[in-house]
C-alpha positions as CSV (number, residue, x, y, z in Angstrom):
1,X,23.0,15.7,10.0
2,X,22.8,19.2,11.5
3,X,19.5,20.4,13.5
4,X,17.0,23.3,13.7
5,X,16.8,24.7,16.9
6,X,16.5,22.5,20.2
7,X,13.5,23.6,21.0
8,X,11.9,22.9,17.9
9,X,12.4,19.1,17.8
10,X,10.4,16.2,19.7
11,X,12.8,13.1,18.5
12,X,15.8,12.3,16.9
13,X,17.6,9.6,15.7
14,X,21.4,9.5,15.0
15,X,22.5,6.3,13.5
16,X,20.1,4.3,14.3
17,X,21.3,0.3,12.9
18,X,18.8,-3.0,13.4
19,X,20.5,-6.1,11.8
20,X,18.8,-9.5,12.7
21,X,21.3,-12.0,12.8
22,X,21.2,-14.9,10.1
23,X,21.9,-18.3,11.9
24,X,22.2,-21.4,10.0
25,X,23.4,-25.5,10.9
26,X,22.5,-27.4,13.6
27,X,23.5,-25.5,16.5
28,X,22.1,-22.2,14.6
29,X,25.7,-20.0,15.1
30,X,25.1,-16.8,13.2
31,X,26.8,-16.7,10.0
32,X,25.8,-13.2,9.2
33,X,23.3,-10.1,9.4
34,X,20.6,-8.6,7.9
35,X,20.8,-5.0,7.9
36,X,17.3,-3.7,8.0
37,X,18.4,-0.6,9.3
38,X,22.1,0.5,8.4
39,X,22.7,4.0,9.8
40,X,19.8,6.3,9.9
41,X,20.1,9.5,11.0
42,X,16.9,12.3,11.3
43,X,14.9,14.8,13.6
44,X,11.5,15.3,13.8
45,X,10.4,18.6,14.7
46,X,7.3,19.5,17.3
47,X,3.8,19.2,15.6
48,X,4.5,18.1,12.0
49,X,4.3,15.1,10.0
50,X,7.3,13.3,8.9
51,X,6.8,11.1,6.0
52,X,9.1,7.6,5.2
53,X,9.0,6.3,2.3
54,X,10.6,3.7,0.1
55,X,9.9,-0.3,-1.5
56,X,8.7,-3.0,0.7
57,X,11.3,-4.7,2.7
58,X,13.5,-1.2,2.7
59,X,13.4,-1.2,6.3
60,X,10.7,1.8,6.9
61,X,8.5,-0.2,9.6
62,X,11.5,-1.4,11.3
63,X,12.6,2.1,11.8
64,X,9.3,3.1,13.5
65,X,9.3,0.3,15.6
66,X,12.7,0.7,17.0
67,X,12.1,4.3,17.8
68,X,9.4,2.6,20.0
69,X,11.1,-0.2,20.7
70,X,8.9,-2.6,20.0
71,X,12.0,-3.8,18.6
72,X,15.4,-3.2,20.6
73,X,17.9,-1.1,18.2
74,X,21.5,-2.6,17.6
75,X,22.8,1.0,17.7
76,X,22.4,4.1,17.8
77,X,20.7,6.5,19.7
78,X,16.9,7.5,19.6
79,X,16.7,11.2,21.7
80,X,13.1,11.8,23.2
81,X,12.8,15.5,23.8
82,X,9.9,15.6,26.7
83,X,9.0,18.9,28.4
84,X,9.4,17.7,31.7
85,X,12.1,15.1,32.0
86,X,14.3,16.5,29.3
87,X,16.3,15.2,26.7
88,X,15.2,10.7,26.9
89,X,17.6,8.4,25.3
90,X,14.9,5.5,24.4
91,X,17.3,2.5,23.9
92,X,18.7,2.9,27.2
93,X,15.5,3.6,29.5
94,X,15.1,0.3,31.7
95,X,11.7,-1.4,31.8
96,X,9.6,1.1,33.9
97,X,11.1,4.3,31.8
98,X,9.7,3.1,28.8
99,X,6.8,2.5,30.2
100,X,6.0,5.8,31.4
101,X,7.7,7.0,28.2
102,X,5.1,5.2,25.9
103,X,2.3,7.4,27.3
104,X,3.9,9.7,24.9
105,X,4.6,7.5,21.4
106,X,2.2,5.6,20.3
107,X,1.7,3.4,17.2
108,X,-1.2,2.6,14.5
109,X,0.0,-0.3,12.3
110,X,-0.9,-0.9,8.7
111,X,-3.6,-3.5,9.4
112,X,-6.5,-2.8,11.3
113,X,-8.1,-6.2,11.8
114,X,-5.2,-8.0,12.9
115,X,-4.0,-5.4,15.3
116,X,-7.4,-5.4,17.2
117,X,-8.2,-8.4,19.8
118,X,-11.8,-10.1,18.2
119,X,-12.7,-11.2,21.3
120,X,-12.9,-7.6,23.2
121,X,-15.3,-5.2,22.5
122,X,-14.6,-1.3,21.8
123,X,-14.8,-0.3,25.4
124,X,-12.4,-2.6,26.5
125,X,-10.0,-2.1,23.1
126,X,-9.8,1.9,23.6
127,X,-10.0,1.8,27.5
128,X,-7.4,-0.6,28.2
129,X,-4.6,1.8,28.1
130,X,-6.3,4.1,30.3
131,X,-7.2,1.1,32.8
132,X,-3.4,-0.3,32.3
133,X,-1.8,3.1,33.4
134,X,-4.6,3.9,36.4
135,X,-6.1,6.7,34.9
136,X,-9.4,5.8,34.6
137,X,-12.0,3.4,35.6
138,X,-16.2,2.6,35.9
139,X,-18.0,5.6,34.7
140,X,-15.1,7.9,34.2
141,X,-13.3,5.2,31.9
142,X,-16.9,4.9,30.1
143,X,-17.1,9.0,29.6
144,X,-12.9,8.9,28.6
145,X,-14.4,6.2,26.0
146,X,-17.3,8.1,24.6
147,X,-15.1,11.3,24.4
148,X,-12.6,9.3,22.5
149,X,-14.7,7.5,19.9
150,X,-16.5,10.6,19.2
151,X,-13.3,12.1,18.3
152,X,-12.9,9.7,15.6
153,X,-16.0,10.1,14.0
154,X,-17.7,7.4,15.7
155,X,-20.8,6.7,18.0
156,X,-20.1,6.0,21.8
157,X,-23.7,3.4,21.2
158,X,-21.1,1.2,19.2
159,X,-18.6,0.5,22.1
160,X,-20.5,-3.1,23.4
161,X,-19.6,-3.9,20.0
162,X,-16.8,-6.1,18.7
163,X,-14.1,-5.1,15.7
164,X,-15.8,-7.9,13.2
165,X,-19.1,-5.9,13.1
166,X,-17.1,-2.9,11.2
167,X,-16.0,-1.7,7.8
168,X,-12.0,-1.3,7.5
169,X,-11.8,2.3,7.8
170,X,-14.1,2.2,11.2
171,X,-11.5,-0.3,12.5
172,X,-8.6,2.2,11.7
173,X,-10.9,4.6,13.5
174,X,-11.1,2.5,16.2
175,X,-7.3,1.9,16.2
176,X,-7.0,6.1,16.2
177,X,-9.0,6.4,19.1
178,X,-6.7,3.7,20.8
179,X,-3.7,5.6,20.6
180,X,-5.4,8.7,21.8
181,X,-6.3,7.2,24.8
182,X,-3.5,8.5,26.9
183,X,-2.9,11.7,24.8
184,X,0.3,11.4,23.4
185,X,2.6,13.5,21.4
186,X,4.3,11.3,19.1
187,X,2.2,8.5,16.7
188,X,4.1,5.9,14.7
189,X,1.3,5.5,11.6
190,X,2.6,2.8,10.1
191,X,1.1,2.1,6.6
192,X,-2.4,3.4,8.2
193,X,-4.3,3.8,4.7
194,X,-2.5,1.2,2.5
195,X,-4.9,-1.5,3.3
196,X,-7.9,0.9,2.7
197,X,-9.8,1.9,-0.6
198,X,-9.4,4.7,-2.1
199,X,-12.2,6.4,-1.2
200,X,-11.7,6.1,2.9
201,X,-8.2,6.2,2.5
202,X,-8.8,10.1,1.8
203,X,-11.2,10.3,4.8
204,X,-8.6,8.3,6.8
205,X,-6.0,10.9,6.0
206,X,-8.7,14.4,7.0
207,X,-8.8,12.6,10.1
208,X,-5.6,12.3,11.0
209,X,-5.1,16.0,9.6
210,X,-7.9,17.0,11.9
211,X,-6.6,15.2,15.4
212,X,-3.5,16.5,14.5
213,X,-4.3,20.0,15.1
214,X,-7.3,19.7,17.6
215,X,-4.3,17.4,20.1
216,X,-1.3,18.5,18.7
217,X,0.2,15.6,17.6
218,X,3.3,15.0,15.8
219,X,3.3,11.7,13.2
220,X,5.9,9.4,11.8
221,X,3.8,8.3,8.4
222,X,5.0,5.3,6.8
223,X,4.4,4.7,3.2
224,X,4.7,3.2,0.0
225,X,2.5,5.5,-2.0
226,X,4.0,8.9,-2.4
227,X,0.9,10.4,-3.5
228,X,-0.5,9.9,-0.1
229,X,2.8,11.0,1.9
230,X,2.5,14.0,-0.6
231,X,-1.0,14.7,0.7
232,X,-0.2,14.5,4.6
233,X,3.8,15.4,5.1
234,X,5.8,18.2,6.0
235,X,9.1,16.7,5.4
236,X,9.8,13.6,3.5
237,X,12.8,11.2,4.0
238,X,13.2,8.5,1.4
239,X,14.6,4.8,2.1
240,X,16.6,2.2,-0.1
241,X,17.7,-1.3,1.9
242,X,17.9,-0.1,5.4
243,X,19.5,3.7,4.2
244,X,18.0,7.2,4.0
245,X,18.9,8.9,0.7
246,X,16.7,12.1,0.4
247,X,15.2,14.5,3.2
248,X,13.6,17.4,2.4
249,X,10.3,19.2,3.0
250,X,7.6,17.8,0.9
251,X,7.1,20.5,-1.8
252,X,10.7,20.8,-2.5
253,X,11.5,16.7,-3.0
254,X,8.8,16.6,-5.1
255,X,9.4,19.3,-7.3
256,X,13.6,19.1,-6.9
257,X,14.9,15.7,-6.0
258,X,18.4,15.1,-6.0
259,X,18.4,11.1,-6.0
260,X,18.1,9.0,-8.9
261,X,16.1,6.3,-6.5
262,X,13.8,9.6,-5.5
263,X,13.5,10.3,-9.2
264,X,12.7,6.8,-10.2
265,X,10.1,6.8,-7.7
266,X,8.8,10.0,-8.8
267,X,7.9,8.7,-12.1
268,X,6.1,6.0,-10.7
269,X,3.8,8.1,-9.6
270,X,0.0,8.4,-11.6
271,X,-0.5,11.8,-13.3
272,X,-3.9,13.5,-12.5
273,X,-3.8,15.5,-15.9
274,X,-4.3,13.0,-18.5
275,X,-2.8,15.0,-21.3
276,X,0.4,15.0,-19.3
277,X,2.6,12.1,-20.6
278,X,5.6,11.8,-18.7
279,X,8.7,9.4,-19.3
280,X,8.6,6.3,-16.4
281,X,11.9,5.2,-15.2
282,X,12.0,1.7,-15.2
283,X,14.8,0.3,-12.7
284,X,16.8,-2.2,-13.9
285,X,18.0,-5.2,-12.0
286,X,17.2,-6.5,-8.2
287,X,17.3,-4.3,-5.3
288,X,20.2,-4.7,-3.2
289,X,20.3,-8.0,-0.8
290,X,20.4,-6.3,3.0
291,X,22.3,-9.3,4.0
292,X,25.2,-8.9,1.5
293,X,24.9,-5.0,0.4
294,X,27.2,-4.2,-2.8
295,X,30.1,-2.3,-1.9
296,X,29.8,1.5,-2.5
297,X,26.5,3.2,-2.7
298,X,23.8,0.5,-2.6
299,X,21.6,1.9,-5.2
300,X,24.2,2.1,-8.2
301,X,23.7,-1.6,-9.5
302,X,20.1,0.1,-10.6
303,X,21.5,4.1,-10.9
304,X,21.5,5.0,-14.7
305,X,23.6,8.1,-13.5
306,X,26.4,5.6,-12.1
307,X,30.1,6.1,-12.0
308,X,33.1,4.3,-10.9
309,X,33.4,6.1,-7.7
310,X,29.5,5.3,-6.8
311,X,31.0,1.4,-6.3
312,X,33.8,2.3,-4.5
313,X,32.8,5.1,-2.0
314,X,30.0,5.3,0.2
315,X,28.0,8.6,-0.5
316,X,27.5,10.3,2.8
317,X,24.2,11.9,3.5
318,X,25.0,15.8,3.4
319,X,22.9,19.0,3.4
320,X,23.1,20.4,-0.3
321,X,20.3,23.2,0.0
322,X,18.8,24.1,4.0
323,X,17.2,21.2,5.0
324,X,17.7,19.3,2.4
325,X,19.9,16.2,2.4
326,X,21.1,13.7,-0.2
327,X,23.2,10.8,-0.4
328,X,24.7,10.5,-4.0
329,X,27.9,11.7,-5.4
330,X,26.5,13.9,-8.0
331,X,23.5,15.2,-6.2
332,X,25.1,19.0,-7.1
333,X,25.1,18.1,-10.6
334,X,22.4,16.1,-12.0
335,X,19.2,17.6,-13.1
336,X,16.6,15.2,-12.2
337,X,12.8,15.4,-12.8
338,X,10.2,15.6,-9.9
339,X,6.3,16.1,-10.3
340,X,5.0,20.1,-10.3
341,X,2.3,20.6,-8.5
């Protein structure tokens, strides 16, 4: 996939693979793999949000965790631009690297509760990193605390207290204010909303808008509801079983996609305007087994736009427009319908 300008991006990925072995009998030898992550290749440049999207069990958290590495890639490379150091291959930094390196990428995952230790209270959730990496400690960890919690939107009073005493979007809050700690650059939000109503989903999303620009912050936001990733993205890519099929930026997927799965998911989407009655595109069939893919491009099983060479060739991702990539066959000549803004 070509590049802007070096100096524009913070990370890319180039190939990136994950496939967890399947192992089976009594002395569990692997009989095969399942290929969460088969071949994804994208940048993400300085200060903007990049937006993932696709079903459940496409392989979009995966992704954001092996660019951590909170799971280890099978291939690929993941390409850390820092100011300092230079150019960072992740998957190859030994133990120590990576810890220094995780100063900088930081994650928020989807579930508040369960990512936030009931038996600690907020001082000791938000100020462990700082204690951890010897930045702070005794008053000056209590002041890094404060600091931080007001930046969230919440009151430093509230850090003897322990996550079961607040409402789901506090805890996300609080989760926020833990990946702040050590003022990173790059935040893996990983479903942060999708376990939220409505309501402080929306004042979730301001937030993140608003720490964004006051730290200058660039996020990986991974989603299921386009709606939201339409709210809070720059660029969007879109996922189908452990593939990228569409990048572009946000404005121009949504009103031009090029792929049918983009398309389909498009329609999915709930229409403001109640006078406007669109056609939904209902998907037949299952989507495509990552263990045992179907030859070709994995989406045309379900592709209503399908011909014979979509199950014989693989559909490379290519750059049809500037910045904007597609993996189909016929992405220069179907005319496929997005949602106008």
């Amino acid at each position: 996939m070509p590049s802007p300008a070096q100096d524009e991006i913070l990370l890319e990925v180039r190939n990136l693979k994950k496939h967890f072995p399947i192992r089976r009998g009594f002395l569990r030898r692997t009989v095969g793999y399942v290929k969460a992550v088969d071949g994804v290749t994208f940048y993400i440049k300085q200060g903007e949000t990049f937006g993932l999207v696709g079903e459940s069990g496409c392989g979009k958290s995966t992704t954001g965790r092996c660019l951590l590495r909170l799971i280890e890639p099978t291939e690929g490379e993941i390409i850390f631009y820092d100011e300092e150091a230079g150019p960072l291959h992740v998957e190859q930094l030994d133990k120590e690297q990576m810890r220094r390196l995780r100063r900088n990428m930081q994650i928020i995952f989807q579930d508040p509760y369960s990512s936030l230790n009931p038996r600690l209270t907020l001082k000791q959730i938000v100020g462990e990193p700082l204690i951890v990496n010897n930045v702070a400690r005794g008053r000056e960890l209590e002041d890094r605390v404060a600091a931080l919690l007001r930046a969230v939107g919440l009151r430093p009073e509230y850090m003897d207290r322990y996550p079961h005493a607040f409402s789901g979007g506090q805890r996300q809050r609080i989760s926020l204010a833990r990946a702040l700690a050590l003022n990173p650059k790059f935040i893996v939000a990983d479903e942060p909303v999708s376990a939220l109503d409505v309501s402080v989903q929306a004042q979730v999303l301001n937030l993140m808008e608003d720490l964004q620009e006051r730290f200058n912050l660039t996020y990986l936001f991974i989603a299921h509801d386009l709606s939201v990733v339409k709210h809070i993205s720059d660029r969007v890519a879109v996922m189908y079983v452990g593939k990228l099929v569409e990048s572009a930026e946000t404005n121009e997927l949504f009103t031009n996609p090029k792929h049918p799965y983009t398309e389909a998911l498009m329609s999915a989407v709930p229409k403001p305007n109640p006078r406007i009655r669109t056609e939904r595109i209902v998907l037949t069939g299952e989507v495509a087994n990552p263990a045992n893919p179907p030859p070709g491009c994995y989406f045309h099983p379900r592709c209503r736009y399908a011909q014979k060479i979509c199950a014989e060739e693989e559909p490379q991702l290519r750059e049809i427009t500037p910045e904007h990539f597609v993996a189909c066959h016929f992405a220069d000549e179907l005319e496929l319908r997005g949602i106008i803004s």
